[in-house]
VEXDOSE-69669 format. One record per residue: chain; residue number from 1; x, y, z of N, C-alpha, C in turn; residue in one letter. Coordinates in steps of 0.1 Angstrom, whole numbers. Example, Ala and Ser with C-alpha at 12.3 -4.5 7.8 and 13.67 -1.06 7.14 Angstrom:
BEGIN
A/1/132/-57/78/123/-45/78/132/-33/78/A
A/2/128/-22/71/137/-11/71/129/0/79/S
//
This chain:
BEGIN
A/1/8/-12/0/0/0/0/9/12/0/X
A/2/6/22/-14/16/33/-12/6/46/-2/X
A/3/5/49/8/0/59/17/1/73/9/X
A/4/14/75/2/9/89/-4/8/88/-16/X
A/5/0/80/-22/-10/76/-34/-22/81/-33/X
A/6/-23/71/-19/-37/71/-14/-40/85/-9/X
A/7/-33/93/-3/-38/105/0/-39/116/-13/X
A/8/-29/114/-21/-31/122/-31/-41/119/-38/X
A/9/-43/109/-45/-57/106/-49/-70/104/-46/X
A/10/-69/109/-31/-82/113/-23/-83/125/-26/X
A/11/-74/134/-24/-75/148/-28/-81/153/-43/X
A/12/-74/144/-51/-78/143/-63/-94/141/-64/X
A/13/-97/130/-60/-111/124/-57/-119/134/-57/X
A/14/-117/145/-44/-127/153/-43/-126/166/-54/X
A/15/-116/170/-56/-114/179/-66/-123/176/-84/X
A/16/-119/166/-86/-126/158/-96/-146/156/-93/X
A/17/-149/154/-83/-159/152/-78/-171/168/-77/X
A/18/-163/176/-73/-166/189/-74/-165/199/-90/X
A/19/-155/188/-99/-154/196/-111/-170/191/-120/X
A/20/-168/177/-114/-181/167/-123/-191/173/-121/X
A/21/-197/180/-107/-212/189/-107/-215/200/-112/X
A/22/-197/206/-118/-204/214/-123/-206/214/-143/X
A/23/-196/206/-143/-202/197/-159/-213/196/-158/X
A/24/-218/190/-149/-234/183/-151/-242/194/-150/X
A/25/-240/206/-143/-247/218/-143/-246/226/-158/X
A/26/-235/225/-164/-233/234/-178/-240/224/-188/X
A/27/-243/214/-185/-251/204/-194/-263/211/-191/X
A/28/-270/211/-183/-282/216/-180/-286/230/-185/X
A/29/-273/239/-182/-278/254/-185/-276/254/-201/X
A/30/-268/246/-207/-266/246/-225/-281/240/-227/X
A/31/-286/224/-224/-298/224/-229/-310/231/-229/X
A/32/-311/233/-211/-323/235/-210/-321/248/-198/X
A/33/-315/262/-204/-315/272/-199/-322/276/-189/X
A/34/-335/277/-190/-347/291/-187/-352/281/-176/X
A/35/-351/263/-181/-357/258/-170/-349/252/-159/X
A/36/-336/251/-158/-329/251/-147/-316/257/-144/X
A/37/-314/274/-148/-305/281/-144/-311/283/-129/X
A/38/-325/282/-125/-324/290/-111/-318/276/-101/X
A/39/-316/268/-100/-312/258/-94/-299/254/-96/X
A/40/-293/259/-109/-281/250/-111/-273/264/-107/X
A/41/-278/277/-109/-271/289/-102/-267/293/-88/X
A/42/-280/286/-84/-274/285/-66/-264/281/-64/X
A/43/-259/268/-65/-249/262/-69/-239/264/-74/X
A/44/-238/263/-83/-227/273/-95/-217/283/-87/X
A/45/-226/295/-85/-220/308/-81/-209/308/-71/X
A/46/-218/301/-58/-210/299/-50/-198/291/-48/X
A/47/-201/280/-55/-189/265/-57/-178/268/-67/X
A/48/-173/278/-81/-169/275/-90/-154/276/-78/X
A/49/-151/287/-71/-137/290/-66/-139/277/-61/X
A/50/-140/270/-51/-139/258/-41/-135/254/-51/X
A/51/-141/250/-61/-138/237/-69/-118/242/-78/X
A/52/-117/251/-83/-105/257/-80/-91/258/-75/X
A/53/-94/260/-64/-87/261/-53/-87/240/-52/X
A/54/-92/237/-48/-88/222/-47/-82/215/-60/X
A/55/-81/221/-72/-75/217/-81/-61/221/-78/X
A/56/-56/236/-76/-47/236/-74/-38/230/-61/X
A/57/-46/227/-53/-44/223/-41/-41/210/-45/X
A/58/-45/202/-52/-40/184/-59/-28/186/-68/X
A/59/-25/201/-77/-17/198/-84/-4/203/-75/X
A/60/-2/216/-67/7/213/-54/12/204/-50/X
A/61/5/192/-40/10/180/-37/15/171/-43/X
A/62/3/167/-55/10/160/-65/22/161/-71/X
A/63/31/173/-73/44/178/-75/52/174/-64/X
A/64/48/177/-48/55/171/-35/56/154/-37/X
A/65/44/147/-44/41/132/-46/53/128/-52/X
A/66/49/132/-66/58/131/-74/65/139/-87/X
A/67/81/142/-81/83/153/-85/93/145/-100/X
A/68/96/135/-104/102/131/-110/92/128/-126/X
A/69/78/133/-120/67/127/-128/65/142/-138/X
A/70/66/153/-132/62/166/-128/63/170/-145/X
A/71/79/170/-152/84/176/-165/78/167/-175/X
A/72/84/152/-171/78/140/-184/64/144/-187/X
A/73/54/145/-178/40/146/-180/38/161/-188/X
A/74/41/171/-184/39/183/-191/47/184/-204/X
A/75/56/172/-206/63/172/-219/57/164/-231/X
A/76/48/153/-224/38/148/-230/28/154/-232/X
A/77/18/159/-222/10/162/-225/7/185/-227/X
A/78/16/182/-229/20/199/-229/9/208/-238/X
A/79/2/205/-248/-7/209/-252/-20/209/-250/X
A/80/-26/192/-244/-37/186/-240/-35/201/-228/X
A/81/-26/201/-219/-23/212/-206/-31/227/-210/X
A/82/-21/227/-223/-23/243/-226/-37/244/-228/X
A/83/-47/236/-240/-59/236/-238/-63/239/-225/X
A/84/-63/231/-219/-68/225/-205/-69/241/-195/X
A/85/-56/247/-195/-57/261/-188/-64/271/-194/X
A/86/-66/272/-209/-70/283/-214/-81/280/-214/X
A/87/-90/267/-215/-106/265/-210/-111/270/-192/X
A/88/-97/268/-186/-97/272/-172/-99/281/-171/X
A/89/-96/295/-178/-91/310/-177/-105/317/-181/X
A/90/-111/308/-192/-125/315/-197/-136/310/-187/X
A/91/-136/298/-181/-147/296/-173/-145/306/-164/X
A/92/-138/308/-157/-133/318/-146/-136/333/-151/X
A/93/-133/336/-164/-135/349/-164/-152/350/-171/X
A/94/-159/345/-177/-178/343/-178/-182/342/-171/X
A/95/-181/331/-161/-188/334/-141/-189/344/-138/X
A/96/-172/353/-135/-170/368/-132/-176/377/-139/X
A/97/-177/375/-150/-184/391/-155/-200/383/-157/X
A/98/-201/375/-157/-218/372/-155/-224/373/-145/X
A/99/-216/371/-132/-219/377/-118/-216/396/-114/X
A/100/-207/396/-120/-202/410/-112/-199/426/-126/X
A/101/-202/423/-133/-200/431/-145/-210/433/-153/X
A/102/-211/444/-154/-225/453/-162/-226/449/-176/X
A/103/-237/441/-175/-242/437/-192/-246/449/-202/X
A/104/-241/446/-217/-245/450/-226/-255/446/-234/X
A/105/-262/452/-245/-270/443/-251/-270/434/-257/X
A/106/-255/432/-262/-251/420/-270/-247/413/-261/X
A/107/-243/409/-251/-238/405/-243/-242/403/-227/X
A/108/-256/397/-230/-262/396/-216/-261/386/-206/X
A/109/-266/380/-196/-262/375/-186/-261/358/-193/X
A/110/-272/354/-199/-278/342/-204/-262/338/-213/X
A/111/-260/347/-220/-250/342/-232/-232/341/-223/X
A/112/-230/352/-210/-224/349/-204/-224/334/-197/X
A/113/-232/330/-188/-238/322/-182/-232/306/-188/X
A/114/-238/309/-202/-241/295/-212/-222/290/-219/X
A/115/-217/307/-220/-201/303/-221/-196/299/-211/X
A/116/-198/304/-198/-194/290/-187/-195/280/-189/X
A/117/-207/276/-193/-213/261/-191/-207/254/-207/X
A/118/-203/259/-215/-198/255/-224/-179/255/-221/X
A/119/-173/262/-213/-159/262/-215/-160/251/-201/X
A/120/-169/247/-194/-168/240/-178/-167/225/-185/X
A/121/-177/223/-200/-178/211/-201/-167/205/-213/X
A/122/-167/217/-216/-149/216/-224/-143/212/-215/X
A/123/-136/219/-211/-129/214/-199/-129/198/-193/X
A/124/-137/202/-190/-144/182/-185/-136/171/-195/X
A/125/-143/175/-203/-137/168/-218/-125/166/-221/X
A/126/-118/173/-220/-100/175/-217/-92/166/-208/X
A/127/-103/168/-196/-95/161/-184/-100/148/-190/X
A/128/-107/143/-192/-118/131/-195/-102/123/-206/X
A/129/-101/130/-215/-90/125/-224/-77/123/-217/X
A/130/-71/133/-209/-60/133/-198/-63/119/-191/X
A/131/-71/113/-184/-74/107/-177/-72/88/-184/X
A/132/-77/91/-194/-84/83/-203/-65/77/-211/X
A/133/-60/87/-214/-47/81/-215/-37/76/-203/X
A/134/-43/86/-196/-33/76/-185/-34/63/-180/X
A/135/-47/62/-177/-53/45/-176/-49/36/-186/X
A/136/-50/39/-195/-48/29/-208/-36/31/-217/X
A/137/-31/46/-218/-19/46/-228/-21/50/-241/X
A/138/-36/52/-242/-42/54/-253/-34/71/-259/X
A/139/-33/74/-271/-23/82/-278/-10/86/-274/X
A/140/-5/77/-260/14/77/-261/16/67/-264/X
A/141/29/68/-275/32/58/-285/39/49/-276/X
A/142/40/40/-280/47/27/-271/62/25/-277/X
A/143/70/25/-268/81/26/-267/91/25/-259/X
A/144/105/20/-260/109/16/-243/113/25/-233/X
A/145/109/34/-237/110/46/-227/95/53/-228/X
A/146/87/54/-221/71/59/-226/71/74/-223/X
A/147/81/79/-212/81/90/-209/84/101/-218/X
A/148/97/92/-227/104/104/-233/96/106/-249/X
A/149/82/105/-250/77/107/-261/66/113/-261/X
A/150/61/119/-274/46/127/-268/33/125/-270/X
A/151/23/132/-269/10/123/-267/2/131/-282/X
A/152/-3/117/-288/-6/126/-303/-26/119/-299/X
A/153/-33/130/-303/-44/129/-300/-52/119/-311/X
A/154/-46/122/-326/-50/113/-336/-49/100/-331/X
A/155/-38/93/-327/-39/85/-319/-43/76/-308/X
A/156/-49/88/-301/-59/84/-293/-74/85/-297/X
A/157/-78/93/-306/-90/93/-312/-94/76/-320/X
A/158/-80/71/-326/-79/53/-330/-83/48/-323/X
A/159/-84/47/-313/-86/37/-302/-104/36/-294/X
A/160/-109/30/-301/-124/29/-297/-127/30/-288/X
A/161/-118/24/-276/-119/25/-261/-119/39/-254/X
A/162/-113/48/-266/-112/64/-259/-128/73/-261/X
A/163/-131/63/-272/-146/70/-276/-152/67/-266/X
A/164/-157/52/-264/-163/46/-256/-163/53/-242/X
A/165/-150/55/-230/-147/58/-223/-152/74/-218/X
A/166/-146/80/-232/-158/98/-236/-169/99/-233/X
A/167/-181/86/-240/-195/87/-242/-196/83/-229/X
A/168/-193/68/-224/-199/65/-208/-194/76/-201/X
A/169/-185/82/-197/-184/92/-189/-192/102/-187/X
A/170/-193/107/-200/-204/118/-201/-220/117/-198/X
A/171/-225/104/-204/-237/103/-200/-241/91/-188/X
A/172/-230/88/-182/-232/92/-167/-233/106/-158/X
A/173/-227/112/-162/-230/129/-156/-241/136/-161/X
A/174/-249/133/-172/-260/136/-184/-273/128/-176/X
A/175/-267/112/-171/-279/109/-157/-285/112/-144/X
A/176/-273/120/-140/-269/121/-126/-277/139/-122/X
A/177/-270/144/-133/-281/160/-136/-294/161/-131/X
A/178/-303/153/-135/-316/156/-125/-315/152/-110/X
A/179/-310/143/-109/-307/139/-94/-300/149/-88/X
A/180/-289/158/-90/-278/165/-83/-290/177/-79/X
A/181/-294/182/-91/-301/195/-89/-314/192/-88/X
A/182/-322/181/-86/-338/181/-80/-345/181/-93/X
A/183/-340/180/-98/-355/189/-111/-359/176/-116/X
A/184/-369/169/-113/-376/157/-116/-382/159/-129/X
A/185/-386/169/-139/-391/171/-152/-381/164/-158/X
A/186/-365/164/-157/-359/158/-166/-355/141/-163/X
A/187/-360/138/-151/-353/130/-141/-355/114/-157/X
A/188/-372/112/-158/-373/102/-171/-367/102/-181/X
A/189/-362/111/-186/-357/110/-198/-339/106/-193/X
A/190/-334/114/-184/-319/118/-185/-314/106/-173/X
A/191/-325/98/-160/-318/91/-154/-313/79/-159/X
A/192/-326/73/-165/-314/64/-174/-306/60/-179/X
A/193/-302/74/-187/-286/72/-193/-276/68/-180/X
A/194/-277/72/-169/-270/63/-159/-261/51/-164/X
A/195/-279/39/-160/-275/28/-163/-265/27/-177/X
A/196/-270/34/-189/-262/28/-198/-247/37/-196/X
A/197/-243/47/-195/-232/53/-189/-223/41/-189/X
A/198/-231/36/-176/-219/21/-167/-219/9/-175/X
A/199/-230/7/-187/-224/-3/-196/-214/4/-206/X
A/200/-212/8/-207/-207/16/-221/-191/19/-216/X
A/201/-191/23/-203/-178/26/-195/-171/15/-191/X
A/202/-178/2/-186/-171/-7/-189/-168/-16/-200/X
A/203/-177/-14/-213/-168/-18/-223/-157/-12/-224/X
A/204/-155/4/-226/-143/10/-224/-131/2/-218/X
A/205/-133/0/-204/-124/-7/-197/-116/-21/-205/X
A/206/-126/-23/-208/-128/-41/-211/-118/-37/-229/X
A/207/-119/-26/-234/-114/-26/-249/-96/-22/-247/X
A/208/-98/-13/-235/-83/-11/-231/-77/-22/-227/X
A/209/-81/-32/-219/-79/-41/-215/-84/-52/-203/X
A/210/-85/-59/-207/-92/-73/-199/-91/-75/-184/X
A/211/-79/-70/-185/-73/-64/-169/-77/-58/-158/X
A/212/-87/-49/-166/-93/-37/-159/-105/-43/-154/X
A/213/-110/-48/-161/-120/-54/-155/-123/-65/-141/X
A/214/-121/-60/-131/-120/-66/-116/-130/-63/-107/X
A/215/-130/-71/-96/-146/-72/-88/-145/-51/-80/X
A/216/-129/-46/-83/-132/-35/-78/-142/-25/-88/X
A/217/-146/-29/-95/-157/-22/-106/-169/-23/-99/X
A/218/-175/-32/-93/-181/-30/-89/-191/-18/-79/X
A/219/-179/-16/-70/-181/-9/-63/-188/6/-68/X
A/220/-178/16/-79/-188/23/-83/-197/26/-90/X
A/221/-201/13/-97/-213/10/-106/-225/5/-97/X
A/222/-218/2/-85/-231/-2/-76/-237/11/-69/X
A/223/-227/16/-68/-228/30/-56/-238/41/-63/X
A/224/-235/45/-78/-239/50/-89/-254/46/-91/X
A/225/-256/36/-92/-273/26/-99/-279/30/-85/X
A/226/-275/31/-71/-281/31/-62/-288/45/-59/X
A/227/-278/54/-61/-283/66/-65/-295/68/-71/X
A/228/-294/64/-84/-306/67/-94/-320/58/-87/X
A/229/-318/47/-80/-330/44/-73/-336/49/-62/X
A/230/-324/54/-56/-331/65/-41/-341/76/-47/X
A/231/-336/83/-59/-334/91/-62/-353/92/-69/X
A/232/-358/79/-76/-371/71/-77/-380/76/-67/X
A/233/-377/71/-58/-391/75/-44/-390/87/-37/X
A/234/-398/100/-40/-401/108/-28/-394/108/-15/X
A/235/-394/95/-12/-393/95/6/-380/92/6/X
A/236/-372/88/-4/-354/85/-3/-350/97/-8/X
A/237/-353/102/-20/-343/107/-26/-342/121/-21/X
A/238/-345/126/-9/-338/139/-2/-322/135/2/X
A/239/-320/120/3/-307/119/4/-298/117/-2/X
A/240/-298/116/-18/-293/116/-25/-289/132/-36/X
A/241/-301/140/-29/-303/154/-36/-299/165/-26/X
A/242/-293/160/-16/-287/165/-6/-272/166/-10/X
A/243/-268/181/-16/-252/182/-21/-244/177/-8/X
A/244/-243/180/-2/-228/170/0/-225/162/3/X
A/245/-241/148/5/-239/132/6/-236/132/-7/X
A/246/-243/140/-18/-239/132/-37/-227/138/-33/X
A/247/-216/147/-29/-203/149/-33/-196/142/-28/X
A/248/-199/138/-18/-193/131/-7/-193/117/-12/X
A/249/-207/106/-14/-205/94/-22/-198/95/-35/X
A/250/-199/103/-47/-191/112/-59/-175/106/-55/X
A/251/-171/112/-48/-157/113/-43/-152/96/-40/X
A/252/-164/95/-33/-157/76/-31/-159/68/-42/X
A/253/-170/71/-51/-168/64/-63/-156/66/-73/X
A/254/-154/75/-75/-141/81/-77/-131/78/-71/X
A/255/-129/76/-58/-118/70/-52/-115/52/-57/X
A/256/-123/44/-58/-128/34/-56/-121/29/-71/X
A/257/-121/38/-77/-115/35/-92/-98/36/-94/X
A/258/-92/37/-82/-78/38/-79/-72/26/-87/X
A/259/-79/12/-90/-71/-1/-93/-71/8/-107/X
A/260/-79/16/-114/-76/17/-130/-59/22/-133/X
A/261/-55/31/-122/-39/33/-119/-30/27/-115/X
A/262/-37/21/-104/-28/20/-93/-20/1/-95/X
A/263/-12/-5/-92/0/1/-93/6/7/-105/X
A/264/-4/2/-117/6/7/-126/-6/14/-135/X
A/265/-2/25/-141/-2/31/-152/-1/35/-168/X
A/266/-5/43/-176/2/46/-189/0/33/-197/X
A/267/-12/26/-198/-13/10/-207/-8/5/-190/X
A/268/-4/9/-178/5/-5/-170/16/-5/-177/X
A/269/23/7/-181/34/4/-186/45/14/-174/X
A/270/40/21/-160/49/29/-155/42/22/-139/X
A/271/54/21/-131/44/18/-121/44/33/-111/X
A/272/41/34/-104/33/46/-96/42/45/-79/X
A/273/49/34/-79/57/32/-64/69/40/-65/X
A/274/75/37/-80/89/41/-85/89/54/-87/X
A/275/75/59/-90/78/75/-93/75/82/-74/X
A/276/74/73/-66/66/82/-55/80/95/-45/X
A/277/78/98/-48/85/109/-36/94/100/-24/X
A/278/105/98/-22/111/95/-7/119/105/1/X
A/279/123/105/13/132/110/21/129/124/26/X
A/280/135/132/33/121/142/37/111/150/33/X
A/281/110/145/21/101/157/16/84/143/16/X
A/282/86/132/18/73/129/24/72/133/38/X
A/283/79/138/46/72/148/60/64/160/53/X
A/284/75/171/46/67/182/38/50/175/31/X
A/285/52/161/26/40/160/19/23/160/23/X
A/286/33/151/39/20/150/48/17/159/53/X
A/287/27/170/59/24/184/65/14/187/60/X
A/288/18/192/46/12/204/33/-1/196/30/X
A/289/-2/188/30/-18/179/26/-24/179/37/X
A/290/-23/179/49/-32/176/58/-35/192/64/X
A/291/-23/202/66/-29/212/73/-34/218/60/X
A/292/-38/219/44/-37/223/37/-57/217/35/X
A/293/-55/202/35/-66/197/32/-76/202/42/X
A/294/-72/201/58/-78/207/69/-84/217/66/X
A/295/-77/235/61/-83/240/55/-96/245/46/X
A/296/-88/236/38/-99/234/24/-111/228/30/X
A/297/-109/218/38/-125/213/43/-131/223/55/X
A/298/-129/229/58/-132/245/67/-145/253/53/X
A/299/-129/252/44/-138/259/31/-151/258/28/X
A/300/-148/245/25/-163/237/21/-173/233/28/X
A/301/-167/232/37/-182/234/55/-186/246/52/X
A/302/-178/260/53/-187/271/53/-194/272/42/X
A/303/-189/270/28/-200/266/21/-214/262/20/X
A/304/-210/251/27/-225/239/27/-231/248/36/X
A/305/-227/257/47/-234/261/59/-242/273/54/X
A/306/-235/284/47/-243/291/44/-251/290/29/X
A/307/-248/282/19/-259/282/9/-269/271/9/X
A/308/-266/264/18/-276/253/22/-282/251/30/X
A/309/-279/256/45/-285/257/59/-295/269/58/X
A/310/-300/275/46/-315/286/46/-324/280/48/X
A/311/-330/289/53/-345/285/54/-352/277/41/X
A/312/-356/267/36/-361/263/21/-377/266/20/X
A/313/-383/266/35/-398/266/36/-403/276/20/X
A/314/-399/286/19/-403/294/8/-403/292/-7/X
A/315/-393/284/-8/-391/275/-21/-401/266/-25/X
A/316/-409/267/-37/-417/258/-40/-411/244/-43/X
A/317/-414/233/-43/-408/217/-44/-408/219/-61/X
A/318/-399/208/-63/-392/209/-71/-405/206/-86/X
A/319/-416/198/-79/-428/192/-89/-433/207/-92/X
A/320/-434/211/-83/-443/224/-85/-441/235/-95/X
A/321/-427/237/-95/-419/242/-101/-421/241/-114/X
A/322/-419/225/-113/-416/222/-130/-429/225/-138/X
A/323/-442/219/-126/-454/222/-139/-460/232/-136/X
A/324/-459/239/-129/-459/257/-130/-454/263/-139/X
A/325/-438/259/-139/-428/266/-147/-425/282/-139/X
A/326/-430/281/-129/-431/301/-122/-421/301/-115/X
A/327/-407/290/-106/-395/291/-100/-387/291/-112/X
A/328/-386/285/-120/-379/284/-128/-377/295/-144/X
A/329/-388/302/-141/-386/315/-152/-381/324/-147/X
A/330/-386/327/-127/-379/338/-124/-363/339/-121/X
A/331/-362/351/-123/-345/355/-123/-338/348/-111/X
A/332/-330/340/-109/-320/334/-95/-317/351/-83/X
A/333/-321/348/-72/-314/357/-67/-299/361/-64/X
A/334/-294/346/-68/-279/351/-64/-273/357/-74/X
A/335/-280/357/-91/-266/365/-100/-273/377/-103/X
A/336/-264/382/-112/-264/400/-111/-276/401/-119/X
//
C-alpha cells in the first residue's frame, strides 16, 4: 500500500468530484436554460472557486508526490495542458463578468452564463482524455521509454476504447443531472442514461484491456445505480439530492477506481511506487496535505453552511416548479 497515493488521490477524488457537478450543471444550463438556471445557479456561483482552489491544491501536492513525474508529463502532454488552462481562464472569467460586470446588449447575462457552461464542459472533456490516457496509454506511442515521447491525439482518437470511455463518462454525468439538482421534469428522460453510462464505461475498460476489468468495478457501478433508485421514491431521494452526501458518495466512487492506476499506469506500462516521492520531503507532503486539506475542508463546510443551511420553507418543491414553470422563469437571486 503506497499511503501517499492514497492521500493524493483522495485529494484528487474530491477535486474531480466537485469539477463533475459542475459539468453536469453546464449540461443543463446549454440544454435547458430558462428551466434550470435558477437551481443550477445557486450552486454554481457559490462553488466554481472551491472547486479551484482544490485543483490547485491536488496539483501542489502532487508535485511534493511526485516530482520526478512533474516535466515528463507536461512534456507529453503539454498541449492537452495548454488547452486545459486556457478553458480554465475562460470559465473563470464568464462566471465573473456574468456575476459582477455590467451587461450590454449584446452580451447579456444568459450568453455569459451559457459560455461558462460551455468552456466548464470543455474542460471536462479534456481532463476526461488526460485521464483516459493515463489508464490505458491510449495516444502515447509505445516505446521503451514511454516518458520520453509525446501524446498525439489522432492516436488516441484510433482507439475505440477512448470514444467509448468519452461517451460513458459523459452520460453518466447527463444521468446524474436531475438527481444532483432536484429537477424531476428531466429525471425520465436523462436518469437512465446512468445505467447505460456504466455499460458503455465498462466496455471501455474491457477494450483497453481485460485487466481492468475486476470485482473493484463493482463498487462504483453499484454506488452509482443506487443513486438513481433513491433518487425514484419521494421518501429516499432527499438523500441523495442532498449536495454533499452526492459529493461526498461522488468522491468515493471516484476514489474506488484507484485499481484503474494503481499500481501501474500509462497501458500499465509505469508503475506509480517508482515514481513516489522518498526522504524528507514525504514529512513536507504529509504536512502540506493535511494542514492544507484541513483547510480546504473549513472551506467547504462554510460553504454547505451558508448556501444550504437557509430557510427552504419558501421555495416551491421541485414538482411544482416544474409544472408551474413560475420558479424556474424567475431571475436566481444570487446572480447580477
Amino acid at each position: 500500500m503506497n499511503l501517499i497515493f492514497e492521500t493524493n488521490y483522495a485529494v484528487f477524488s474530491i477535486f474531480a468530484a466537485l469539477l463533475i457537478t459542475e459539468v453536469i450543471g453546464s449540461v443543463l444550463l446549454l440544454l435547458f436554460y430558462d428551466a434550470a438556471k435558477a437551481k443550477v445557479l445557486e450552486y454554481v456561483v457559490p462553488i466554481w472557486e472551491v472547486t479551484g482552489t482544490f485543483g490547485a491544491f491536488w496539483v501542489v501536492t502532487g508535485y511534493m508526490a511526485y516530482p520526478a513525474l512533474i516535466i515528463p508529463v507536461a512534456t507529453i502532454f503539454g498541449a492537452l495542458l495548454t488547452v486545459f488552462l486556457i478553458l480554465f481562464v475562460a470559465r473563470n472569467v464568464t462566471i465573473v463578468y456574468a456575476e459582477f460586470i455590467v451587461k450590454r446588449k449584446w452580451l447579456d447575462e444568459k450568453k455569459l452564463y451559457q459560455g461558462y457552461a460551455l468552456s466548464t464542459l470543455l474542460l471536462g472533456v479534456t481532463v476526461l482524455i488526460l485521464v483516459s490516457a493515463l489508464v490505458s496509454g491510449a495516444g502515447v506511442l509505445s516505446n521503451a521509454a514511454p516518458l520520453s515521447t509525446t501524446f498525439s491525439l489522432g492516436a488516441w482518437a484510433s482507439d475505440a476504447g477512448s470514444w467509448l470511455f468519452l461517451l460513458g463518462t459523459l452520460l453518466i454525468a447527463i444521468g446524474a443531472a436531475p438527481i444532483f439538482f432536484d429537477i424531476r421534469a428531466f429525471a425520465r428522460r436523462l436518469v437512465p442514461l446512468l445505467a447505460l453510462g456504466i455499460l458503455i464505461s465498462i466496455a471501455a475498460y474491457y477494450s483497453y484491456s481485460s485487466s481492468f476489468l475486476t470485482a473493484y468495478l463493482a463498487v462504483p457501478s453499484a454506488l452509482t445505480l443506487v443513486a438513481a433508485l433513491l433518487y425514484l421514491s419521494k421518501k429516499t431521494s432527499p438523500i441523495v439530492t442532498n449536495k454533499a452526501i452526492f459529493i461526498a458518495v461522488l468522491s468515493i466512487v471516484i476514489f474506488s477506481l484507484q485499481p484503474l492506476i494503481y499500481p501501474k499506469f500509462v497501458g500499465q506500462a509505469l508503475s506509480i511506487d517508482s515514481l513516489t516521492t522518498t526522504g524528507p520531503m514525504v514529512s513536507v507532503f504529509y504536512a502540506t496535505t493535511w494542514a492544507g486539506g484541513a483547510l480546504l475542508a473549513v472551506m467547504l463546510a462554510v460553504y454547505v453552511v451558508i448556501a444550504y443551511r437557509q430557510p427552504r420553507a419558501a421555495s416551491p418543491s421541485s414538482d411544482s416548479a416544474m409544472v408551474g414553470g413560475v420558479l424556474l422563469s424567475e431571475p436566481n437571486s444570487g446572480s447580477s
